[in-house]
C-alpha positions in Angstrom: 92.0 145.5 116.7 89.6 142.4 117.4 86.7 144.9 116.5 88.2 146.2 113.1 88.3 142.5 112.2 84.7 141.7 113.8 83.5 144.3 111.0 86.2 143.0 108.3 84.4 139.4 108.6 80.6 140.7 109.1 80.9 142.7 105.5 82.3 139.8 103.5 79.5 138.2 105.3 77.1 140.3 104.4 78.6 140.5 100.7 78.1 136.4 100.6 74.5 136.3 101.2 73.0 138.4 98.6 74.8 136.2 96.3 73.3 133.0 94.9 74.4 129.7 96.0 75.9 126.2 94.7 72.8 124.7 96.2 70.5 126.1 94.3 72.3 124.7 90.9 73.4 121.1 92.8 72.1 118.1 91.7 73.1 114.4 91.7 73.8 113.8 88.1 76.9 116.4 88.5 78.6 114.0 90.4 78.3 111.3 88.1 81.4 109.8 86.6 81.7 109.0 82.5 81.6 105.4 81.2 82.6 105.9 77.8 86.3 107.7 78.8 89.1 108.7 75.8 90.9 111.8 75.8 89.0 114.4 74.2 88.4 118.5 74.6 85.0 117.6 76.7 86.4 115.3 78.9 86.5 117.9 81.5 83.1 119.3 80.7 81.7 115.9 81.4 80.0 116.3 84.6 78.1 119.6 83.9 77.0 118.2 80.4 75.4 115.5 82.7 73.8 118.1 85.2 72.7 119.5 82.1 70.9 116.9 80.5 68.9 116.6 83.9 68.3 120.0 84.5 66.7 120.6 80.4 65.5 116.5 80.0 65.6 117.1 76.2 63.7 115.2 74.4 66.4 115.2 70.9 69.7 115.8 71.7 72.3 116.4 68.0 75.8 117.0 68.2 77.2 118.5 65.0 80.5 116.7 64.1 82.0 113.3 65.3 82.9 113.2 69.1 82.1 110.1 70.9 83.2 111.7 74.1 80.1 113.9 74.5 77.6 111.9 71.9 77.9 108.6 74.9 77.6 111.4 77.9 74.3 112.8 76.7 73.6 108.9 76.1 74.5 107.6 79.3 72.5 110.7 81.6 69.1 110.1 79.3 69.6 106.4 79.7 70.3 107.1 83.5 67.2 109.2 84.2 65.3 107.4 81.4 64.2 110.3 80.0 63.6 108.4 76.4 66.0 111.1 74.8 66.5 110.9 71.1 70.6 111.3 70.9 71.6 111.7 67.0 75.4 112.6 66.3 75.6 114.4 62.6 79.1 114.3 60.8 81.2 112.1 58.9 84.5 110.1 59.8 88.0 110.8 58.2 89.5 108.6 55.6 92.1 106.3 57.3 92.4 102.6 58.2 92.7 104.1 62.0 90.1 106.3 61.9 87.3 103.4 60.2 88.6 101.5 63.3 87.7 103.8 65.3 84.3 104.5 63.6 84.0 100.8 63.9 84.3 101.1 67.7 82.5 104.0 68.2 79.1 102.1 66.4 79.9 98.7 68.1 80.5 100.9 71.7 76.4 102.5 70.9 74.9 99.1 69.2 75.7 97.6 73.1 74.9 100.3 75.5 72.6 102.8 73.4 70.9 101.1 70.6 67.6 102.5 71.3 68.5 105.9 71.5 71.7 106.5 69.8 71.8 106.9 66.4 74.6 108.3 64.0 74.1 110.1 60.8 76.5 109.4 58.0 76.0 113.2 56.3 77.7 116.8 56.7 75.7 119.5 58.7 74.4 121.4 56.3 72.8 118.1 54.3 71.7 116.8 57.8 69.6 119.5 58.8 66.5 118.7 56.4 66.0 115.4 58.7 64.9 117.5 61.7 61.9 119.0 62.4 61.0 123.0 63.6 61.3 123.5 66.9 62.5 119.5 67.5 65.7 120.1 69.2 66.4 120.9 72.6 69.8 120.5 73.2 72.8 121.6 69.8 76.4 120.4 71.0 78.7 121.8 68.1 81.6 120.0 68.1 84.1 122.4 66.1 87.7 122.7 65.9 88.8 126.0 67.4 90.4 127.5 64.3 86.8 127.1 62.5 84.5 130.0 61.4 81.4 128.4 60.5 80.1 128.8 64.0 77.6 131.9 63.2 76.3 129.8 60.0 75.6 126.7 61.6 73.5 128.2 64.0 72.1 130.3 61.5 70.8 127.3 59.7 70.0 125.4 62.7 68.3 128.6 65.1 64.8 127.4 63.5 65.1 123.6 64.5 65.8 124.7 68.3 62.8 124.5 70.7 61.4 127.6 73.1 64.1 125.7 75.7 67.3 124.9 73.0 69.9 125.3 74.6 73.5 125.4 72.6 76.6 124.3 73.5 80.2 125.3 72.1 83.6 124.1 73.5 86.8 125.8 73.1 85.8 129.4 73.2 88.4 130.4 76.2 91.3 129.5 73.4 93.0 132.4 72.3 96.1 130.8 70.6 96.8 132.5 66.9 94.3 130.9 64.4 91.2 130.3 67.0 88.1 132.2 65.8 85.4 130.4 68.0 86.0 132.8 70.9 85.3 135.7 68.3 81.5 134.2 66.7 80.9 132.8 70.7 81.4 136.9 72.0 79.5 138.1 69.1 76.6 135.6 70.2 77.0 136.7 73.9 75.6 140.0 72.9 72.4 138.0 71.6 71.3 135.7 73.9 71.9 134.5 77.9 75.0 132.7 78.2 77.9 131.2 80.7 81.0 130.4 79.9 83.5 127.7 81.8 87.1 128.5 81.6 89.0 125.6 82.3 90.2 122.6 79.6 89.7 125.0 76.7 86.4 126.7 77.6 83.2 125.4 76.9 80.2 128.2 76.2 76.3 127.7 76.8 73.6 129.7 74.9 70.2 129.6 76.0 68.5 130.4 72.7 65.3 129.2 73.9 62.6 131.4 76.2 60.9 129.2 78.3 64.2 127.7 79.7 64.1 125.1 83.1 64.4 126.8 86.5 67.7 125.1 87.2 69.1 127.0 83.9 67.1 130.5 85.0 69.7 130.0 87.9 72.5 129.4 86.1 72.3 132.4 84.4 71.9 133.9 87.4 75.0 133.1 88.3 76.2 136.1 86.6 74.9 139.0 88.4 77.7 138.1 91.0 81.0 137.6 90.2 81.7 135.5 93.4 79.0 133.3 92.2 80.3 132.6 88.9 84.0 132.1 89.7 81.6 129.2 92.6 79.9 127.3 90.0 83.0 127.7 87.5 85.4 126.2 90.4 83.0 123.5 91.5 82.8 122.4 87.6 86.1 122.6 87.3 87.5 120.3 90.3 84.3 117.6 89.2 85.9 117.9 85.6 89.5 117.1 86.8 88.4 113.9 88.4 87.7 112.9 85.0 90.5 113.9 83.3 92.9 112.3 86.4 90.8 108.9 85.8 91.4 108.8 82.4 95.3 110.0 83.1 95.8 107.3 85.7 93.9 104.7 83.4 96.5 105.7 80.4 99.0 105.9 83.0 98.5 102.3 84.1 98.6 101.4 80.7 102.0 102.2 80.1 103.1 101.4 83.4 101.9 97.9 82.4 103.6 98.0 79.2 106.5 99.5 81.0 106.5 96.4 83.3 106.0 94.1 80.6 109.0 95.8 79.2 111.2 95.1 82.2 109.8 92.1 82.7 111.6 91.2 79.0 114.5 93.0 79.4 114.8 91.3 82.7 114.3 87.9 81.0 117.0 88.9 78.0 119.3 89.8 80.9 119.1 86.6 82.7 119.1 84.5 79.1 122.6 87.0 78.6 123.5 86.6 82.0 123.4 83.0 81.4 124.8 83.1 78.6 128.0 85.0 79.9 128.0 82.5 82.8 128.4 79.7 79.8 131.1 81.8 78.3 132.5 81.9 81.7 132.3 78.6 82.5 133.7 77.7 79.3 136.6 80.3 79.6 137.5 79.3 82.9 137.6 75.3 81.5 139.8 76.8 78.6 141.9 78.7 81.1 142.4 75.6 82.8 142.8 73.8 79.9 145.6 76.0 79.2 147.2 76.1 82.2 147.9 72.2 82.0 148.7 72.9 78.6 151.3 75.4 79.5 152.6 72.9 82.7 152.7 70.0 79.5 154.5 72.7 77.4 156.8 73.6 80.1 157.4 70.0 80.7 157.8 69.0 76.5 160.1 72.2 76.5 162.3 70.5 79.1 162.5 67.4 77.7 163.2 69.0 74.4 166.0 71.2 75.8 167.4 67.4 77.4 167.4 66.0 73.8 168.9 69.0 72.3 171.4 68.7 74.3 171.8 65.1 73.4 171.4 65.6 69.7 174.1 68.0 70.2 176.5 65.9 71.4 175.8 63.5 68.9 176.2 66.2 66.5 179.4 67.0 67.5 180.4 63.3 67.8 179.1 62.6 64.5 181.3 65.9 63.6 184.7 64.6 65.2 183.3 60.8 63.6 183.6 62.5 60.1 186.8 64.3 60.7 188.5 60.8 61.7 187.2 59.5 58.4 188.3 62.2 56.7 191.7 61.5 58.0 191.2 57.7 57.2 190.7 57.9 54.3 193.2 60.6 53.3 195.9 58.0 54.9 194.5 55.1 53.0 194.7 57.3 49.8 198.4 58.0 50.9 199.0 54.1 51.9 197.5 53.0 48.4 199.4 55.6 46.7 202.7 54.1 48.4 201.8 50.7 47.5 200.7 51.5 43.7 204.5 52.9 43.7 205.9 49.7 45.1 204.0 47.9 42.4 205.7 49.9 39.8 209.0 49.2 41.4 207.9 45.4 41.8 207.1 44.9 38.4 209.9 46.9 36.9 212.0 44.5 39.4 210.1 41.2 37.9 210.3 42.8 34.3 214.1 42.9 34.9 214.4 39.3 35.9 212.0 38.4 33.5 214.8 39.5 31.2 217.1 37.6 32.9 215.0 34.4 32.6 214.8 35.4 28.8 216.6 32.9 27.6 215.5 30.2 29.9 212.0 31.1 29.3 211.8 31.4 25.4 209.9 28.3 24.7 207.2 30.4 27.1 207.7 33.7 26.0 204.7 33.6 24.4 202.7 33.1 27.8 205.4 35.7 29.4 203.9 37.8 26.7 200.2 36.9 27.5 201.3 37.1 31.6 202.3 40.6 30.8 199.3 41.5 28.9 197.2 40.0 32.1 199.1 42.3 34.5 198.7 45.2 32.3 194.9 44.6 32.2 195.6 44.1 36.2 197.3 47.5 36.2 194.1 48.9 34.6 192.0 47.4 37.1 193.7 48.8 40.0 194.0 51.9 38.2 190.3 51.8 37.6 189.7 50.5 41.5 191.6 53.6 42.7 189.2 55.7 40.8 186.3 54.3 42.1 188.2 54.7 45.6 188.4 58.1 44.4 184.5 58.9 43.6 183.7 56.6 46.9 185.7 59.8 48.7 183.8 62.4 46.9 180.9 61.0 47.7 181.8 60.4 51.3 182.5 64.4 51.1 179.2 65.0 49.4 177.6 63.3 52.2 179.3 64.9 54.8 178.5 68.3 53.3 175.2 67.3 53.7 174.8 66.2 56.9 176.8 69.5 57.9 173.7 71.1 55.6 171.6 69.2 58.0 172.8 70.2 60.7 172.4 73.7 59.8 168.2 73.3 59.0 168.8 71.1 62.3 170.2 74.4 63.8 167.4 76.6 62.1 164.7 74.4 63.3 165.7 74.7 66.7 165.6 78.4 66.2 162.5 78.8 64.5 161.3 76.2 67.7 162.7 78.6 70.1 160.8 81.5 68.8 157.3 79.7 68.1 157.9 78.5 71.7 156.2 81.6 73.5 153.5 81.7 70.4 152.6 77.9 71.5 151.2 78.4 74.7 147.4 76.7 73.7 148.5 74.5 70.9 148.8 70.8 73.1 148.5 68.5 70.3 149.4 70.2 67.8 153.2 70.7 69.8 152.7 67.0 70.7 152.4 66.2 66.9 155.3 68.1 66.3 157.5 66.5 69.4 156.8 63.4 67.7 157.8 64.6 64.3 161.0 65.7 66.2 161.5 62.5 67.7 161.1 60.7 64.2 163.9 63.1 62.4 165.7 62.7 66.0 165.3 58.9 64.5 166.1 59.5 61.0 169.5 61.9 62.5 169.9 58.3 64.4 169.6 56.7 61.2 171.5 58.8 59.1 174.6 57.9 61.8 174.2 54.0 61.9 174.1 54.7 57.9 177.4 56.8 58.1 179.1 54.0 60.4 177.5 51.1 58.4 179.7 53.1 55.4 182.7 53.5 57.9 182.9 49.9 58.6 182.0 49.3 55.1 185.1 51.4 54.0 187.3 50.2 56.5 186.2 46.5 54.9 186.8 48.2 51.5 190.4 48.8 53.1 190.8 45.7 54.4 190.3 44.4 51.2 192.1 46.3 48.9 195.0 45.2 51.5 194.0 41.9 50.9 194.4 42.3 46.9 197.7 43.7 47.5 198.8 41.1 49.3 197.4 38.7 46.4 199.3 40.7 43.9 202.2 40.8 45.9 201.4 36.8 46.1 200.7 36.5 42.2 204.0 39.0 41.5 205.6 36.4 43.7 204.2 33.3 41.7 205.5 35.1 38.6 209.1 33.8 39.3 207.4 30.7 38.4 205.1 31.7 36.0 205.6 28.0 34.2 204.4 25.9 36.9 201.7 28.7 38.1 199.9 29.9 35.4 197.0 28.8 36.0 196.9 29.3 39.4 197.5 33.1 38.4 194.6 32.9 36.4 192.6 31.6 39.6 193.4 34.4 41.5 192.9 36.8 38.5 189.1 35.7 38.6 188.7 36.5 42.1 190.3 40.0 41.8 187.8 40.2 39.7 185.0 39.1 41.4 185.9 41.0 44.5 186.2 44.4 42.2 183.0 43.4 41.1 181.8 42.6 45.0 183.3 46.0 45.7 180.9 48.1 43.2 177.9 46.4 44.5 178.9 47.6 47.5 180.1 51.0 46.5 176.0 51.4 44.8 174.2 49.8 48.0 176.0 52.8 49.6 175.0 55.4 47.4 171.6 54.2 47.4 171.7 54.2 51.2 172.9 57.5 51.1 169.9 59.5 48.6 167.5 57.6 50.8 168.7 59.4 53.8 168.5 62.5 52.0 164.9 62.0 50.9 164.3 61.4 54.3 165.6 64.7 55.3 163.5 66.5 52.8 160.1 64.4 53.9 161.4 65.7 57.8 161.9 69.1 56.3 158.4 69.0 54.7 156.8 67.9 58.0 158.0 70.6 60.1 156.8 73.2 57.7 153.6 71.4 57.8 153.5 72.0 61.7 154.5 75.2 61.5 151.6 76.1 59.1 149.5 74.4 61.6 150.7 76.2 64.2 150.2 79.7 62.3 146.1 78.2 62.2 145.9 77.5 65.8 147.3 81.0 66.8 145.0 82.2 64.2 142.0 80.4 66.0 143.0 82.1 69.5 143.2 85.6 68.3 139.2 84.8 66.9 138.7 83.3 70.4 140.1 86.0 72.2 138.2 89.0 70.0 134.9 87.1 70.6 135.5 87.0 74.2 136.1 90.7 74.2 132.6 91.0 72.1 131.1 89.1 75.2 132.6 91.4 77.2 131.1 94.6 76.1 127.8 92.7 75.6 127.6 92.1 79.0 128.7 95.7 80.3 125.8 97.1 77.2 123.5 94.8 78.9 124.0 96.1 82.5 123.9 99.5 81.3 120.8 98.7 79.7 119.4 96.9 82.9 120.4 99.9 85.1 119.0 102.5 82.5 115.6 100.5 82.6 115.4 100.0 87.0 115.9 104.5 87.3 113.2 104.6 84.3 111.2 101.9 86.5 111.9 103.8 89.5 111.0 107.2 88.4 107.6 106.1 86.9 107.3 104.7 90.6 107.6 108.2 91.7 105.0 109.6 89.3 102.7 107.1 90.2 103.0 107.6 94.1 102.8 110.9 92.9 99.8 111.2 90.9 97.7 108.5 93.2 99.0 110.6 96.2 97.1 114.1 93.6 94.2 111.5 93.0 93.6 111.0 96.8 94.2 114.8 97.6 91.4 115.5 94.9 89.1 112.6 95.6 89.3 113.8 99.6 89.0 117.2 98.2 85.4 116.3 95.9 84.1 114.7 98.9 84.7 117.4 101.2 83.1 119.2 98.7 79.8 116.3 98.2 79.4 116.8 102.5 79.8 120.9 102.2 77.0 120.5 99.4 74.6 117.8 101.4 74.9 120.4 104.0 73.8 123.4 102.5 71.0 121.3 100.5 69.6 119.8 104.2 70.1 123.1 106.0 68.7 125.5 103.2 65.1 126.8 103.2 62.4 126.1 100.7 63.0 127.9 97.5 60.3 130.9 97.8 61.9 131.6 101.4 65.6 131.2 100.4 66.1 135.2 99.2 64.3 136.4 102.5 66.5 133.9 104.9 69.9 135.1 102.9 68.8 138.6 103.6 68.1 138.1 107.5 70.9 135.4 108.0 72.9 136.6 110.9 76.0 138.7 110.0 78.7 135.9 111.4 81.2 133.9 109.3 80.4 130.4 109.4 82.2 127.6 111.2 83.6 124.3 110.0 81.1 121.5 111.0 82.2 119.5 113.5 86.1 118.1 113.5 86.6 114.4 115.4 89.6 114.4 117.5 91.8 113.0 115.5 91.1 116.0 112.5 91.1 118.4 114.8 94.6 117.1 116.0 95.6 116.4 112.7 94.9 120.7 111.4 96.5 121.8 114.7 99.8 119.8 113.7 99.8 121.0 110.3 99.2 125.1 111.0 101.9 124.2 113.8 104.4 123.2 111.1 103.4 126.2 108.5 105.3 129.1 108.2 102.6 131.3 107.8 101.6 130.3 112.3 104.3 132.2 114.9 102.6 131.2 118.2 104.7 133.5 120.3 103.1 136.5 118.3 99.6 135.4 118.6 100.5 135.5 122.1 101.4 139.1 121.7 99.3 139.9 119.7 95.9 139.0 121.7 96.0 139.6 125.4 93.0 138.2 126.0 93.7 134.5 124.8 97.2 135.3 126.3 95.6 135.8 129.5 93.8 132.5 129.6 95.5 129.3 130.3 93.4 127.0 128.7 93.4 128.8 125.7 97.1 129.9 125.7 98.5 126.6 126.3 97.9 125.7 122.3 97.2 128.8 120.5 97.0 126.8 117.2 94.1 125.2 118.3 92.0 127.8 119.5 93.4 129.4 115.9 91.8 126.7 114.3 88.1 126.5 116.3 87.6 130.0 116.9 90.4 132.6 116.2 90.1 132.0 112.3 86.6 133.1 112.1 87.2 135.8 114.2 89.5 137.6 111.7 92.3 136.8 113.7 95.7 136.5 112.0 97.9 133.5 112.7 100.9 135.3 111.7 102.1 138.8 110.3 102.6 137.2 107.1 98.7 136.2 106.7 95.7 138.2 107.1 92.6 135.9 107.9 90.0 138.5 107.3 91.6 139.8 103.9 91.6 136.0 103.0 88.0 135.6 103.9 87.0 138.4 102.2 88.6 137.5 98.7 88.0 134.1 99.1 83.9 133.7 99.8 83.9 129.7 98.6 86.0 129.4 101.7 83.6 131.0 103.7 80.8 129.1 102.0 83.1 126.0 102.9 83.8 126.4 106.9 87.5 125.8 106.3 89.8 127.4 108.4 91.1 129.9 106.4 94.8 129.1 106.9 94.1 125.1 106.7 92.1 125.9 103.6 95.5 128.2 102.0 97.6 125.0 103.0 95.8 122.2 101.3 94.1 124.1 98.3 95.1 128.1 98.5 98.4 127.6 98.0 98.3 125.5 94.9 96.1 127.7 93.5 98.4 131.0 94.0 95.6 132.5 95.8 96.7 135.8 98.0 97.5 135.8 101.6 97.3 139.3 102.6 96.7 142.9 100.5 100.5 143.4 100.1 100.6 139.9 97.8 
C-alpha cells in the first residue's frame, strides 16, 4: 500500500515539473495595491493590469471609453516605475448633474496625482483615432459594456495604431448572461492571435496583437500549454484581485457602518430627548395624580360637609314646611275670627240703629249729624269691607309665596340630585366644586333669607292681627261713643282719622311685603342661574380631562413606538457587528492567505535557477513531493490541533492502517503529527474519507505550495469545493 502511493505522489510529481511555474511570471508590481479605489468591473483585474504595465513598459497607454478605475491603474504603475508613459483615456461622459460631478472628480483626481501623463480626450472612439500615430500604441484597454458589438470594429480601426508589442485588453468576456456579445467577437479573436483569458469578476481577455512581445508576456502565453499552469496564474490573479475588491468592500462597509453609527447615535439622542420627555410627562402625571388625590380627600371631605348641611337644610325645610302650615291655620282662624266679628258688627249696629230710633225723638234737633254719623259708619263699613279684601289678597299672596318656596324646594331637591350625580364626574375639578360650595352656601344664605323674610311677614301678619283687633276694639269703642253721639262727635271723628291712617299704615305695609317677596324670587332665579353656570363649567373641566387623558395615552404609545424603534435599531447594530467580525475575520484569513502566498513566491524566486537552466533543472528535479518549509512550534502545534479536530483525521485507523508508524512509539504517540510532517507527503491518508495522494495529484498549486494536503483542504480546499477523494 505505502509503495502504490510512493508511485501515486512521484507521477503528480513528475507531471508538475514539465509545467511552467508562478516564478517565472512573478514580479513585485503584482502585489501592489490600487490608490484610486471605486467599485468598478476592473477592480479585480487591478493587480495583473499593474504586472502588466511592468512586464510591456508602454510607452502610450489609451483606454477606449470612460473608466477611471483602470485609466489611474495604468497611471499609478508608469508613475511607480517612471516609465514616462503617455496615459490618454478616449470617451465622453453622460449627461447628468451626477455624472459632470463625477467627471469633475475624475479630472480634479488626475490634475493632482497625474498631470504629466494623464490626459483625457473629450471625443468618441472613432473621431479620436486620427490623434494617434501608426504603430504609437502599446497598450488598448477597451472599456465596453458586455451587451456591445462593436468590439471587432474598434479594433479593426485601431489594429494599425498598435505597435510590434500592442497588447489588447477586454474585460467581461467570461459573461454569458442573455444579451452579452463580447464573449462571442473575444472567441472569434482567439482564433487570430495569442491570448489568455481570467475568469473571475466577469472575465477580463488579453490579445497580444503585437510580434515582438516582452519575455515576461512570451510566458504568459505559455501558460497555456498546461492546463495546471493556467488554472496557477488564473488562481494567483484571482486571490491578489479579491484583496482589492475586500478593501474596497470593507472601506464601503465602514462607511455605512459609520453612518449606521451616526444613525444610532441620533436615534439614541431622540430616545433620550423622548425618554426625557416621558419622564416630564411622568413627573407631571404623578404631580397631577397627586394633585388629585388631595383633590379627591378635599372632595370627599366638601361631600361630607355638604351631606351635614343637607341634612340641616332639610330640617329647616321641613320646619319651614310645618312654619307655613301653622300660618296657614293662622290665618284661616283669623279669617274665621274677623268673619265672627264683622257679624257682630252687623248685629251691633243694627242694635245701635234700633236705639238710635228710640233716641229719635230725643235726638231730632241732631238728626241731621245722626244722618251724617250714619253716612261716616257706612263709609266705615266700606273700609273694613275694603280692609278685609286686602286681608284677603295679603292670603293669596301668602299662598303664592308658599307655592313658591315649595317650587323651591323642589329645584332645591333637583339640585341636590343633579349634585349627587355630577359628584362621581367631579373627581379633578377643586375649585371649580369649591366655587360651587360657595354658590351653595350663598343660596343656603338666600334659603336663610327667604325664612327670616317669611317670619318677618309672620310677625308682620300677626301685627296686622293685632291691629285689626285693635280697630275692632276702636269701633266697638266708637259704636259705644255713639250712645252719645252729641257730646262725642268729634271725638268720633278723631278716631275716624286714625282708622284711617292705620288702613293706610297697613298698605304700606302690605307693598314693603310684596316687594320683599319678588326680591326673594329674583334671588332664586340669580341662584338658579349660578348653578347652571357651574354645571356648564363643570361639563368644560370634564371636557379638559378626557383631552388630558387621550394625550397621555398618545404619550403612551410614543414611548412603546420609541422602544420598538430603539430595540429594532440595537439587533440591526448588532448584526452589522457580526458582518463586520465577519468580514475582518475573511480579510485576515485572505491577508494570511496572500502572504503565505508572497513567502511560497520569495521561495521559489531565491531557490529557482537562472532562466537558461530552469527547463533542464525541472527535468532532473528529483521525483519527491515537496515539504512545507519549516513550521515553528507553536504552527506546528497549532495544524496538529486543527487535523485533530477535523472529521476527515480517525487516529485509531491510521494506527491500523500503517504498522510501521504503529510499531513505533514515538511516532504512534501523536499520529496527527507525524501526519502533518511526513505522512502527508508520503501519500498517506489521514482517514477513509480522504485520499492524500488523489488530492495531490488534482491539486498541483498545493504541491507547489508545501501545504499539508489535509491542512491545505481545511483552510482553503474546502471553501473552494475542491474534491477529497475519486468517489467525490
Amino acid at each position: 500500500m505505502s509503495q502504490q502511493q510512493h508511485s501515486v505522489a512521484a507521477n503528480a510529481t513528475q507531471d508538475l515539473a514539465i509545467k511552467p511555474s508562478i516564478n517565472t511570471l512573478a514580479q513585485g508590481s503584482m502585489f501592489w495595491q490600487p490608490d484610486y479605489r471605486e467599485a468598478s468591473p476592473w477592480l479585480e483585474h487591478l493587480p495583473f493590469l499593474f504586472w502588466l504595465v511592468e512586464a510591456l513598459r508602454p510607452q502610450q497607454a489609451v483606454g477606449l471609453g470612460v473608466e477611471s478605475v483602470a485609466h489611474f491603474a495604468v497611471c499609478q504603475a508608469a508613475s511607480r516605475l517612471r516609465l514616462g508613459t503617455r496615459c490618454f483615456m478616449v470617451g465622453v461622459h453622460e449627461e447628468g448633474a451626477e455624472c459632470k460631478q463625477n467627471a469633475e472628480a475624475i479630472r480634479a483626481y488626475a490634475t493632482d496625482h497625474f498631470s504629466t501623463i494623464s490626459q483625457w480626450l473629450e471625443a468618441t472612439p472613432t473621431r479620436a483615432i486620427d490623434q494617434f500615430d501608426e504603430g504609437s500604441i502599446d497598450l488598448l484597454l477597451l472599456h465596453v459594456e458586455a451587451d456591445d458589438n462593436s468590439v471587432d470594429y474598434l479594433l479593426d480601426r485601431w489594429l494599425s495604431k498598435l505597435s510590434t508589442q500592442g497588447v489588447v485588453v477586454v474585460p467581461g468576456v467570461a459573461r454569458r448572461e442573455p444579451g452579452c456579445l463580447v464573449f462571442r467577437a473575444f472567441e472569434t479573436l482567439k482564433a487570430r492571435y495569442p491570448h489568455f483569458v481570467f475568469h473571475h469578476a466577469g472575465g477580463l481577455g488579453i490579445i497580444a496583437v503585437g510580434n515582438n512581445l516582452p519575455p515576461l508576456l512570451k510566458n504568459l502565453l505559455g501558460a497555456l500549454e498546461s492546463a495546471a499552469s493556467t488554472q496557477v496564474v488564473q488562481d494567483v490573479f484571482a486571490r491578489l484581485g479579491r484583496s482589492c475588491q475586500d478593501k474596497v468592500t470593507v472601506r464601503h462597509q465602514q462607511a455605512l457602518s459609520q453612518a449606521l453609527e451616526t444613525r444610532v447615535n441620533e436615534q439614541a439622542s431622540n430616545l433620550a430627548a423622548a425618554e426625557q420627555r416621558v419622564n416630564e410627562q411622568a413627573e407631571h402625571l404623578q404631580q397631577m395624580g397627586e394633585e388629585r388625590d388631595k383633590l379627591k380627600a378635599r372632595l370627599e371631605q366638601q361631600e361630607s360637609r355638604f351631606a351635614q348641611e343637607r341634612g340641616r337644610l332639610a330640617e329647616r325645610v321641613s320646619s319651614l314646611e310645618e312654619f307655613n302650615d301653622e300660618l296657614k291655620k293662622e290665618l284661616m282662624r283669623q279669617r274665621e275670627q274677623g268673619d265672627r266679628q264683622a257679624v257682630e258688627t252687623r248685629e251691633q249696629s243694627e242694635r245701635y240703629a234700633a236705639e238710635s230710633r228710640d233716641y229719635a225723638q230725643a235726638l231730632k234737633t241732631s238728626e241731621q249729624s245722626l244722618n251724617q254719623a250714619q253716612q261716616q259708619l257706612e263709609a266705615n263699613e266700606k273700609d273694613l269691607l275694603a280692609a278685609r279684601e286686602e286681608n284677603a289678597e295679603l292670603i293669596s299672596k301668602l299662598e303664592k309665596t308658599e307655592h313658591s318656596l315649595s317650587e323651591a324646594h323642589k329645584q332645591n331637591q333637583d339640585l341636590e340630585n343633579k349634585k349627587q350625580a355630577l359628584t362621581t364626574e367631579a373627581t379633578e375639578t377643586k375649585q371649580m366644586l369649591e366655587t360651587r360650595f360657595s354658590e351653595l352656601a350663598k343660596l343656603t344664605s338666600l334659603l336663610e333669607a327667604n325664612e327670616q323674610s317669611l317670619r318677618s311677614a309672620h310677625e308682620e301678619n300677626t301685627g296686622l292681627t293685632n291691629k285689626l283687633q285693635k280697630t275692632e276694639t276702636s269701633l266697638q269703642a266708637r259704636f259705644n261713643e255713639l250712645g252719645q253721639l252729641t257730646r262725642k262727635l268729634q271725638e268720633s271723628e278723631k278716631n275716624y282719622s286714625d282708622v284711617e291712617q292705620q288702613l293706610a299704615q297697613q298698605k304700606k305695609e302690605h307693598a314693603t311685603l310684596s316687594a320683599q317677596l319678588k326680591a326673594a324670587t329674583e334671588r332664586e332665579k340669580e341662584a338658579l342661574s349660578a348653578v347652571d353656570e357651574r354645571f356648564r363649567e363643570l361639563a368644560v373641566l370634564t371636557e379638559l380631562l378626557e383631552k388630558n387623558e387621550a394625550q397621555r395615552g398618545q404619550l403612551k404609545r410614543e414611548l412603546d413606538d420609541t422602544k420598538s424603534a430603539n430595540q429594532k435599531l440595537e439587533v440591526d447594530a448588532k448584526a452589522n457587528r457580526e458582518t463586520q467580525a465577519q468580514q475582518r475575520r475573511e480579510i485576515e484569513r485572505q491577508s494570511h492567505e496572500l502572504a503565505n502566498l508572497v513567502d511560497q513566491l520569495e521561495a521559489l524566486r531565491a531557490a529557482a535557477p537562472s532562466a537558461d537552466t530552469s527547463t533542464q533543472a525541472e527535468l532532473t528535479a528529483p521525483k519527491s513531493v515537496a515539504k512545507a518549509p519549516p513550521l515553528t512550534k507553536r504552527a506546528i502545534k497549532r495544524q496538529v490541533a486543527l487535523i485533530e479536530a477535523s472529521q476527515w483525521f480517525d487516529a485509531k485507523w491510521y494506527l491500523a492502517q500503517y504498522p510501521d508508524i504503529a510499531r513505533d512509539s514515538k511516532m504512534s504517540a501523536s499520529p496527527a503529527r507525524h501526519y502533518l510532517l511526513m505522512g502527508g507527503f508520503e501519500g498517506r491518508n489521514p482517514g477513509p474519507g480522504f485520499d492524500s495522494a488523489y488530492y495531490l495529484q488534482h491539486n498541483p498549486d498545493v504541491v507547489e505550495s508545501g501545504i499539508n494536503p489535509l491542512v491545505h483542504y481545511l483552510k482553503f480546499g474546502e471553501k473552494e469545493q475542491r474534491s477529497t477523494n475519486a468517489k467525490y
